[in-house]
C-alpha positions as a Python dict, from the first residue, in 0.01 Angstrom:
ca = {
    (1, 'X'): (0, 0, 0),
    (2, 'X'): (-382, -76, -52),
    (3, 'X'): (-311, -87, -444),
    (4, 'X'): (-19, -303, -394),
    (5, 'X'): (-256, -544, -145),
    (6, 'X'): (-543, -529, -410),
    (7, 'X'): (-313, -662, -690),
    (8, 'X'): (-140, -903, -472),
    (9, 'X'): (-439, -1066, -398),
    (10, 'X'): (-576, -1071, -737),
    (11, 'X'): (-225, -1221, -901),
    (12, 'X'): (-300, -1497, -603),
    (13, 'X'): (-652, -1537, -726),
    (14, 'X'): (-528, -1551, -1139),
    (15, 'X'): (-414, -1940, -1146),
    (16, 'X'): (-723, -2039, -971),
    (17, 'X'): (-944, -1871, -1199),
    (18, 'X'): (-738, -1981, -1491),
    (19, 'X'): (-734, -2372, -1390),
    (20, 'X'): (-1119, -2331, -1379),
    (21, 'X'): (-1145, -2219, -1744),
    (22, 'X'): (-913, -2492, -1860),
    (23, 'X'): (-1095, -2740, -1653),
    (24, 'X'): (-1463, -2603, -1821),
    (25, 'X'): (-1280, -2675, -2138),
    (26, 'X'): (-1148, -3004, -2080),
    (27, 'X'): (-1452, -3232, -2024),
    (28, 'X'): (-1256, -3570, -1871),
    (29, 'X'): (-1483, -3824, -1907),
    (30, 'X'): (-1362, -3984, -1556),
    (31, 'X'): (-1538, -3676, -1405),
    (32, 'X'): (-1863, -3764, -1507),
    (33, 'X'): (-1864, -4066, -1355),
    (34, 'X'): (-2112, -3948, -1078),
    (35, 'X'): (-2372, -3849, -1342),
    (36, 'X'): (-2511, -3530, -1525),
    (37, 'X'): (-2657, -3375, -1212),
    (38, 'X'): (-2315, -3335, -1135),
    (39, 'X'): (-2136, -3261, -1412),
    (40, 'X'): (-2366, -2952, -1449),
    (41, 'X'): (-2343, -2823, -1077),
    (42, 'X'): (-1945, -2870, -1096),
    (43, 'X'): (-1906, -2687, -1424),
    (44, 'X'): (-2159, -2406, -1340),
    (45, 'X'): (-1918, -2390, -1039),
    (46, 'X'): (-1570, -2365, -1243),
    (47, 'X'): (-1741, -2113, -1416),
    (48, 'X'): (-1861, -1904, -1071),
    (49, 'X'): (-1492, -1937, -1016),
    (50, 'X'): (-1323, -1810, -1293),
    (51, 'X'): (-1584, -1507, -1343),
    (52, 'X'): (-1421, -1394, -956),
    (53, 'X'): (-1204, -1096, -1144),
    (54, 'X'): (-1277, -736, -1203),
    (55, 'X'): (-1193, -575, -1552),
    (56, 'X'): (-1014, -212, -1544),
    (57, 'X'): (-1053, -189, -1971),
    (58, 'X'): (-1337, -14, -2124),
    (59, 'X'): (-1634, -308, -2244),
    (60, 'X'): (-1761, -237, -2583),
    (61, 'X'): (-2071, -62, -2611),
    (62, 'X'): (-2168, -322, -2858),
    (63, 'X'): (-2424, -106, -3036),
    (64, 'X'): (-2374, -228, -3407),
    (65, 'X'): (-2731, -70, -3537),
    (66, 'X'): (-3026, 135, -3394),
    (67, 'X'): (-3428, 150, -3542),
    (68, 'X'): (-3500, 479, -3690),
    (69, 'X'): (-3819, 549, -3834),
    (70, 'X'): (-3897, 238, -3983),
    (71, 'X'): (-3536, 64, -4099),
    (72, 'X'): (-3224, -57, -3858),
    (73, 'X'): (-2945, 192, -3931),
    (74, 'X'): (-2571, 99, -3831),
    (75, 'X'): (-2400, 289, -3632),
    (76, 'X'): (-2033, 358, -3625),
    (77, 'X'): (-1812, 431, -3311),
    (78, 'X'): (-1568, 689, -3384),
    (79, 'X'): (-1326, 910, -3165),
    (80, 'X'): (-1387, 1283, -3254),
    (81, 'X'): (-1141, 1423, -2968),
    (82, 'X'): (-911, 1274, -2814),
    (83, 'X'): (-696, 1400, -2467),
    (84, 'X'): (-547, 1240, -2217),
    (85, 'X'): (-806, 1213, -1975),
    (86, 'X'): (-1139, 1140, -2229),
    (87, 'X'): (-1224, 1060, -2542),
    (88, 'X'): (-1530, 1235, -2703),
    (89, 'X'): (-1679, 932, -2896),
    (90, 'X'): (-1944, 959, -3180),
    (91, 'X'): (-2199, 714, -3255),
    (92, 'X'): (-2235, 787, -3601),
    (93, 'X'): (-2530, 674, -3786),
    (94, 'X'): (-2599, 702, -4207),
    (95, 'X'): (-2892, 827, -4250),
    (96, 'X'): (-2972, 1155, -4474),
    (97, 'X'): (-3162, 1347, -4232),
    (98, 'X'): (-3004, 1552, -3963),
    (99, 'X'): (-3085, 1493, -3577),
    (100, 'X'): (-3036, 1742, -3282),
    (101, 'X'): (-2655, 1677, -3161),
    (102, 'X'): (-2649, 1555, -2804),
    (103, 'X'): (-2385, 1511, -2567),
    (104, 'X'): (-2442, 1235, -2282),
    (105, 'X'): (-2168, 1371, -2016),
    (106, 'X'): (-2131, 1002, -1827),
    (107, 'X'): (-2025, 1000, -1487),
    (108, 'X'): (-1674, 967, -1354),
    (109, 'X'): (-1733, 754, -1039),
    (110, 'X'): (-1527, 420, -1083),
    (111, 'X'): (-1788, 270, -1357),
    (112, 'X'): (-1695, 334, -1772),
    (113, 'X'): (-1928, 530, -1969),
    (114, 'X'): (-2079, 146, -2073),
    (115, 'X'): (-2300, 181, -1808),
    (116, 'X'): (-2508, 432, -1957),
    (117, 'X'): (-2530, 187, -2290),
    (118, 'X'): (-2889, 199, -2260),
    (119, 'X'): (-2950, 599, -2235),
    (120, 'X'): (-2720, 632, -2564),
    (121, 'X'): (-2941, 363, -2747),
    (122, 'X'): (-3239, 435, -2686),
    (123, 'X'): (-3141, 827, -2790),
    (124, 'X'): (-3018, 742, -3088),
    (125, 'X'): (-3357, 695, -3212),
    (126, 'X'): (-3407, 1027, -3250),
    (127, 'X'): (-3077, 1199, -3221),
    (128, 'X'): (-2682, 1235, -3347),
    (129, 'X'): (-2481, 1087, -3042),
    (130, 'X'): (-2167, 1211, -2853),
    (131, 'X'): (-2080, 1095, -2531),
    (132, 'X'): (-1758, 1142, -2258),
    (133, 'X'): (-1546, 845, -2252),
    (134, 'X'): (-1366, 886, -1952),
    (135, 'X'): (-964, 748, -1933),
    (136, 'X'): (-886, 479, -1655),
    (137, 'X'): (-639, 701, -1445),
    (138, 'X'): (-437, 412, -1404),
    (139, 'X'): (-364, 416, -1729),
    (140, 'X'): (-262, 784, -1796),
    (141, 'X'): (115, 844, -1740),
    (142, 'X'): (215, 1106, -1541),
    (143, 'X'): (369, 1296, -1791),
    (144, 'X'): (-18, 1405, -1883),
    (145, 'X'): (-63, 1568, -1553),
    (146, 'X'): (-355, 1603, -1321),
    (147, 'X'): (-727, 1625, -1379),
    (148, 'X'): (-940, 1793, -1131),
    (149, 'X'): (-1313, 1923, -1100),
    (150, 'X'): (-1169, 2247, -1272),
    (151, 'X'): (-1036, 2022, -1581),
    (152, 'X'): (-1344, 1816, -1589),
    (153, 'X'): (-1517, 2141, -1671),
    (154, 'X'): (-1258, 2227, -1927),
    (155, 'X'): (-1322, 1909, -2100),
    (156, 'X'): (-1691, 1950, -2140),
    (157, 'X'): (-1670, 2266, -2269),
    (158, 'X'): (-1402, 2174, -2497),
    (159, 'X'): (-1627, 1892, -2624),
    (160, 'X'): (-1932, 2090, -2657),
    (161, 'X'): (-1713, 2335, -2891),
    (162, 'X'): (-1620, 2055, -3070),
    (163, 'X'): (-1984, 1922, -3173),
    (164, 'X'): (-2032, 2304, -3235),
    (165, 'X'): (-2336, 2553, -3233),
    (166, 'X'): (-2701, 2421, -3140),
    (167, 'X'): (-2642, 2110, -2974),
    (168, 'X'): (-2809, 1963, -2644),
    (169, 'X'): (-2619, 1773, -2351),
    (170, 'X'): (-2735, 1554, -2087),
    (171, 'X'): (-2582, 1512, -1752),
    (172, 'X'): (-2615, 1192, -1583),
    (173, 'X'): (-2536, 1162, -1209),
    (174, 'X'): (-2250, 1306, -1072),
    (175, 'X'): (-2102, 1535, -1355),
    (176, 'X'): (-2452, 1735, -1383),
    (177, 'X'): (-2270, 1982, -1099),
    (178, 'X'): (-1964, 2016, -1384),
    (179, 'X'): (-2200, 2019, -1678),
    (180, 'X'): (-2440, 2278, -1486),
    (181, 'X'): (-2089, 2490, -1403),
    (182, 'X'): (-1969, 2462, -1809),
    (183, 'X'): (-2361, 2634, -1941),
    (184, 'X'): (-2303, 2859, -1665),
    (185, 'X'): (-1952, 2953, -1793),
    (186, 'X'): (-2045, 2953, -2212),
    (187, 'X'): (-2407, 3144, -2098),
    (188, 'X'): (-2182, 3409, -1948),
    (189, 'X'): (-1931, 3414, -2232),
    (190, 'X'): (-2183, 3403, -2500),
    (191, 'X'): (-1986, 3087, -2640),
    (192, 'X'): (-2094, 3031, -3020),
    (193, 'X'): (-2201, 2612, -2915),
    (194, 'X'): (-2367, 2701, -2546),
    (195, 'X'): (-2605, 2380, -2563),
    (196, 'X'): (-2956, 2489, -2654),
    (197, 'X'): (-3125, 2299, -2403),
    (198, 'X'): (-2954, 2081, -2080),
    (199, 'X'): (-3128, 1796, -1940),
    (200, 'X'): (-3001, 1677, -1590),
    (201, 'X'): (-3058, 1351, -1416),
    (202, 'X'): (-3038, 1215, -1095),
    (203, 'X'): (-2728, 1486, -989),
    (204, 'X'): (-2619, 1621, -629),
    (205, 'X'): (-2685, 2001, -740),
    (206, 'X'): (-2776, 2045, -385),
    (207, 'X'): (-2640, 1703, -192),
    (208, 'X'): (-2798, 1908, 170),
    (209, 'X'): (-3183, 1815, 27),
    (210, 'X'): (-3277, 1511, 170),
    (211, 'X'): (-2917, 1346, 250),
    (212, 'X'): (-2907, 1015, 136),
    (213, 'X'): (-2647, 754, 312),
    (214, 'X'): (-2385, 831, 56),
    (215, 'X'): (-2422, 1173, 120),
    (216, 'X'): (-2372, 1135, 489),
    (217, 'X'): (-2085, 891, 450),
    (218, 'X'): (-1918, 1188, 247),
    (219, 'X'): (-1971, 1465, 515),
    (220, 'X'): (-1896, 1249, 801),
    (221, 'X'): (-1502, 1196, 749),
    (222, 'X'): (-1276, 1454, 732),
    (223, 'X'): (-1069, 1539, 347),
    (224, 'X'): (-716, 1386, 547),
    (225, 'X'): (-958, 1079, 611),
    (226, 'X'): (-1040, 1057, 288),
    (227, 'X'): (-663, 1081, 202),
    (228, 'X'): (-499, 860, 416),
    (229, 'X'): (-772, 572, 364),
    (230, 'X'): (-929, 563, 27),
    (231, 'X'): (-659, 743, -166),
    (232, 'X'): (-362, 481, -310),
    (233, 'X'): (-114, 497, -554),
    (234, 'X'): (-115, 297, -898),
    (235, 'X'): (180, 29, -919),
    (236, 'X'): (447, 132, -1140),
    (237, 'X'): (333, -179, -1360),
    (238, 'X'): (89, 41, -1535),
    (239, 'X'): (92, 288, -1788),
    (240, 'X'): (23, 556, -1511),
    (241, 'X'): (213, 387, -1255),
    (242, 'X'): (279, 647, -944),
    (243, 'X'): (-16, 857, -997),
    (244, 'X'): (-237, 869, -705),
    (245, 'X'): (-549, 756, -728),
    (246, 'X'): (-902, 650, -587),
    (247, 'X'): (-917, 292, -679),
    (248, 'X'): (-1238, 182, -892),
    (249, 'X'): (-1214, -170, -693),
    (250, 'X'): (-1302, 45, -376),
    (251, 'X'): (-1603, 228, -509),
    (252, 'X'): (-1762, -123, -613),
    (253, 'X'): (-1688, -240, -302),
    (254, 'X'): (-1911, 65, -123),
    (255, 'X'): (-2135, 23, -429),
    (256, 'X'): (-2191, -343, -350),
    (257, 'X'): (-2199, -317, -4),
    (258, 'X'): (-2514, -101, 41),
    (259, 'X'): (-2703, -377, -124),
    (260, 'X'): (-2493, -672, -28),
    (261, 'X'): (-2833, -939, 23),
    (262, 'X'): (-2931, -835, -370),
    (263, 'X'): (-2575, -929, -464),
    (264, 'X'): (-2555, -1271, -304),
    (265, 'X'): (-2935, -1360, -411),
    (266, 'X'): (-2808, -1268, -793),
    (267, 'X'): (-2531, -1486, -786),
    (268, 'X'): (-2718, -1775, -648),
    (269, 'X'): (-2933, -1691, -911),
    (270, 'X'): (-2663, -1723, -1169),
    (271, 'X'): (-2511, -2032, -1030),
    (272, 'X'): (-2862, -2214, -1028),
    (273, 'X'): (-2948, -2121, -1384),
    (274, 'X'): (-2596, -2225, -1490),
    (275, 'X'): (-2670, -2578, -1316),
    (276, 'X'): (-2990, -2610, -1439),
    (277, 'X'): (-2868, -2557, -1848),
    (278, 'X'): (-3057, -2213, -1833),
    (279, 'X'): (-2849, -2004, -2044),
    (280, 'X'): (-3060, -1709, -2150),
    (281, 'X'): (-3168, -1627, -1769),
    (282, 'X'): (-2795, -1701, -1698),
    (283, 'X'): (-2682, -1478, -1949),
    (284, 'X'): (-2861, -1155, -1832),
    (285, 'X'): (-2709, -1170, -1496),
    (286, 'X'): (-2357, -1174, -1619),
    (287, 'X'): (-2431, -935, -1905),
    (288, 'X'): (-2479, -675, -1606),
    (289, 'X'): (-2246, -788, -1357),
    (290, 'X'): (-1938, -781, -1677),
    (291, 'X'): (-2036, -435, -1650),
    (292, 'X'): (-2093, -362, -1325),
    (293, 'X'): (-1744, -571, -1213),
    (294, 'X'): (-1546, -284, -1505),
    (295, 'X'): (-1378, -27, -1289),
    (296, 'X'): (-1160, 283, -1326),
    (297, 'X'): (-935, 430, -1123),
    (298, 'X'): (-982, 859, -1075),
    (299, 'X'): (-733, 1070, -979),
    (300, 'X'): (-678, 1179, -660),
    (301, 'X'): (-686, 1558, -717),
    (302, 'X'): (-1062, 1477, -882),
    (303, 'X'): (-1185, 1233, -622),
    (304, 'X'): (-1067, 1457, -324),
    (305, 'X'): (-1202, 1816, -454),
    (306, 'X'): (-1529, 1583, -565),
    (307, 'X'): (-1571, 1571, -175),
    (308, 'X'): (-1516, 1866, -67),
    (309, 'X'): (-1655, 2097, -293),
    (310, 'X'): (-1962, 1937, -406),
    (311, 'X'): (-2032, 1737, -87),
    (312, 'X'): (-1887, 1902, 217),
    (313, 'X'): (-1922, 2287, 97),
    (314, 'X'): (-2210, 2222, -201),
    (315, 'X'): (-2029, 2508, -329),
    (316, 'X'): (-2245, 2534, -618),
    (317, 'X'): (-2583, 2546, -420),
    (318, 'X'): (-2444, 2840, -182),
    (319, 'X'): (-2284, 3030, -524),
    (320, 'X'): (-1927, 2966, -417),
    (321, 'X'): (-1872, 2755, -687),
    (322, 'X'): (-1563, 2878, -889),
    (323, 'X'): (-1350, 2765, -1239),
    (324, 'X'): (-1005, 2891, -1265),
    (325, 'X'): (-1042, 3157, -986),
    (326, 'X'): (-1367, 3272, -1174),
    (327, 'X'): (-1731, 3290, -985),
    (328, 'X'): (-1951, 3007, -1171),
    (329, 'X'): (-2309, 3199, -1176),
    (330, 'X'): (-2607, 2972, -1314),
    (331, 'X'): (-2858, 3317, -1312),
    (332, 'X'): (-2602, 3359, -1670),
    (333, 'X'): (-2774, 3107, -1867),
    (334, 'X'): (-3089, 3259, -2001),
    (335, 'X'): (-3156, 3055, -2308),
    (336, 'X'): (-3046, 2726, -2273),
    (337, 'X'): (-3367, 2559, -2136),
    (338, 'X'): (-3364, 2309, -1880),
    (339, 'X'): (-3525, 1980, -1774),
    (340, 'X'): (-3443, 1755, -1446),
    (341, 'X'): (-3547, 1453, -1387),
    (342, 'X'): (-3548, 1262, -1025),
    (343, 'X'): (-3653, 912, -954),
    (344, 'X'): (-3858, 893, -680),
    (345, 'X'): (-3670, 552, -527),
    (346, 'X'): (-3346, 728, -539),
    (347, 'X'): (-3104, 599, -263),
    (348, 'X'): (-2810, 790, -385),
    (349, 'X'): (-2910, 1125, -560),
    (350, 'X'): (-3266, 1207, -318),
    (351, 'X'): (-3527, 1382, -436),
    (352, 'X'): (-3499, 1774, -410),
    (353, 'X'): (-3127, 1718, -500),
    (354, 'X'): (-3128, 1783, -865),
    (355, 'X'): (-3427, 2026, -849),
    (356, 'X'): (-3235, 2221, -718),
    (357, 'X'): (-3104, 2392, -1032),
    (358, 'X'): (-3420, 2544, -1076),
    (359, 'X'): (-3331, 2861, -824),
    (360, 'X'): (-2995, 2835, -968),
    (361, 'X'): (-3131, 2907, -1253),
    (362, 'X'): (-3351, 3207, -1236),
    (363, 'X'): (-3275, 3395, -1498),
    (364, 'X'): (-3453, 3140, -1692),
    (365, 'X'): (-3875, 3204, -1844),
    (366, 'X'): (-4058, 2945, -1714),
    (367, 'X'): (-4149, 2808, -2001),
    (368, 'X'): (-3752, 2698, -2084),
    (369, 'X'): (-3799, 2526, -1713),
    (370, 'X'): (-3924, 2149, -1675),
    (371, 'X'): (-3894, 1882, -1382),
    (372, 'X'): (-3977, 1511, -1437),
    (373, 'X'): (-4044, 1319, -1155),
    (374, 'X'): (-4058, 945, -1157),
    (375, 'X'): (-4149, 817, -856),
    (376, 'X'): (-4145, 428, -927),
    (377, 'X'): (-3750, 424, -996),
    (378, 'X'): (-3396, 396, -830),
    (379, 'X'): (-3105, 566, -969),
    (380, 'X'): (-3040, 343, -1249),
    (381, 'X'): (-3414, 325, -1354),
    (382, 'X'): (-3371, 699, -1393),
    (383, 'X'): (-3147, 654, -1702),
    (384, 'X'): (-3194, 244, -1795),
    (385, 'X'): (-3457, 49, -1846),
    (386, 'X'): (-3826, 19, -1909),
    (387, 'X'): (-3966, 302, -1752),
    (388, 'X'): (-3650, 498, -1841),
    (389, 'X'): (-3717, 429, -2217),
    (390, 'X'): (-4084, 431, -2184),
    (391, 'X'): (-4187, 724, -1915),
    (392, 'X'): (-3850, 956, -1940),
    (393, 'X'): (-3719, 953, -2272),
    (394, 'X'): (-4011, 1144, -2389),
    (395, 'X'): (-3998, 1373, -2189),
    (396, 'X'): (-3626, 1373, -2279),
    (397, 'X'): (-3690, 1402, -2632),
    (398, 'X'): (-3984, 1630, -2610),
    (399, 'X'): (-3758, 1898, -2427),
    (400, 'X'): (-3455, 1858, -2698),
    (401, 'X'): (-3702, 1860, -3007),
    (402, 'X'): (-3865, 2218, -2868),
    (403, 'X'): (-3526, 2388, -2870),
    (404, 'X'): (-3478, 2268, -3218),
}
């Protein structure tokens, strides 16, 4: 019933947040009466109200044009695969020179790929774009099946096959397990478009180094916990109604609440540059929080195997790690070089965690082997923002444009 609960309480919340948009809209002159000091704190109010909603559709990635060399190029969103689960999108660009192909794999934790709107910019300086553009399990009828850690895998490599022979990918977060699996797999097989180098970020390879308190949450309950209390199922008012799922609202919520005070001192924040007429400072806090507030739902086969065999088992670290009844062996990939890249102010991928594909690697020369270490980030800073486009993407680029 949590589903159910959730969108109970959020049809009871719809009229209030709709009456504050009219309201922002209707300026009633007897309102006013008490002066501009509080016209501006009431209306920066309405509009505190009628922001309380999360979105479960896809934002745009709203990247129109990109500087290469020395012009702005447009660039074109288009679907190059599409299954029921993902998309593989294409930021296509017109320019007469070709770039290395790279594939951004974007998590699949309860955020859309949007969040990683940055990485995909700022790499499309220098390089032809693909990225994973993970369905909302809510909407994907049951008819379509399930999608588990084992079809995760088969989507990657499916999408790597797709952008065909010498391309790159880069894992960010959670997938780089699945991505590290699918080289693993096409190494072994000697698949035709096994990426030429792989670039992994901020990823639980090995969630035992230096447990962080989302890796403790996730060995400290049991899988039936994890079943009976996160796991819900989608109302039949959706396209995927009666699939089971782990709701997106509850990963924001355990998102949120391991920085709760940074929440609360943002939305003052926002409220006071509302009331104050200070738009652009206004706008950058709800440009983030319209993304950080867009959830999806995963499945429940995904979610549940997620947490047991990356977090509870780290089946990948210890070499149990299989696809399709098939031992995944990372000592297979012996060309494909690889870079990781940690931020030293990690609270939810440690350091030593992603570093750890290293000795999973070891059929690899050392000179196809790189780790990046920025030790004046968090996770996001690892993949967004200054020292992300400044201190990493370099390196980033450096690695892709020797493999070339």
């Amino acid at each position: 019933m949590l589903y159910h609960a959730y969108q109970f309480q959020d049809d009871l919340v719809a009229p209030f947040r709709t009456w504050a948009r009219m309201m922002r809209r209707s300026a009633l002159p007897s309102f006013w009466a008490a002066g501009e000091s509080f016209k501006s704190r009431f209306l920066a109010g309405l509009e505190m109200v009628s922001r309380f909603e999360l979105s479960h559709s896809r934002p745009d990635f709203d990247i129109t044009t990109v500087r290469v060399g020395n012009r702005d190029v447009p660039v074109t969103e288009e679907i190059t695969l599409d299954l029921p689960f993902g998309k593989l999108l294409h930021f296509a660009k017109d320019i007469d020179t070709a770039q290395p192909r790279v594939l951004v794999v974007a998590p699949l934790s309860g955020h859309f790929p949007t969040l990683l709107r940055n990485t995909v910019e700022t790499l499309l300086r220098d390089h032809d774009v693909y990225i994973t553009d993970w369905a909302n399990a809510r909407d994907v009828p049951l008819s379509d099946g399930k999608f588990g850690v084992d079809d995760y895998i088969d989507y990657l490599i499916r999408f790597l096959d797709t952008i065909g022979p010498g391309g790159h990918v880069l894992a960010v977060c959670q997938p780089c397990v699945q991505t590290l699996a699918a080289v693993s797999i096409m190494s072994e097989d000697r698949h035709p478009a096994t990426p030429r180098s792989m670039t992994l970020m901020a990823g639980p390879i090995d969630p035992r180094e230096s447990p962080t308190e989302v890796n403790e949450f996730a060995v400290a309950k049991s899988l039936a916990w994890f079943q009976h209390s996160v796991i819900s199922t989608v109302p039949w008012r959706h396209k995927g109604g009666g699939r089971r799922v782990y709701p997106g609202f509850l990963q924001l919520t355990a998102f949120m609440a391991m920085n709760m005070d940074r929440h609360r001192t943002a939305h003052r924040k926002l409220y006071d540059h509302l009331a104050a007429g200070e738009t652009a400072e206004a706008e950058k806090i709800k440009t983030f929080y319209d993304e950080y507030f867009a959830v999806l739902d995963l499945t429940e086969e995904f979610y549940i195997e997620t947490i047991d065999r990356v977090f509870h088992k780290a089946e990948l670290a210890t070499g149990d790690f299989t696809w399709r009844g098939r031992k995944v062996d990372p000592a297979a990939i012996r060309n494909t070089a690889l870079l990781t890249v940690e931020g030293g102010r990690d609270d939810i991928c440690a350091l030593g965690q992603t570093t750890a594909a290293h000795d999973l690697c070891r059929s690899l020369r050392p000179h196809l082997k790189r780790h990046h270490l920025q030790a004046n980030v968090g996770h996001y800073g690892v993949f967004s923002g200054k020292r992300w486009e400044r201190e990493i993407y370099p390196v980033v680029r450096n690695m892709i444009l020797a493999m070339e």
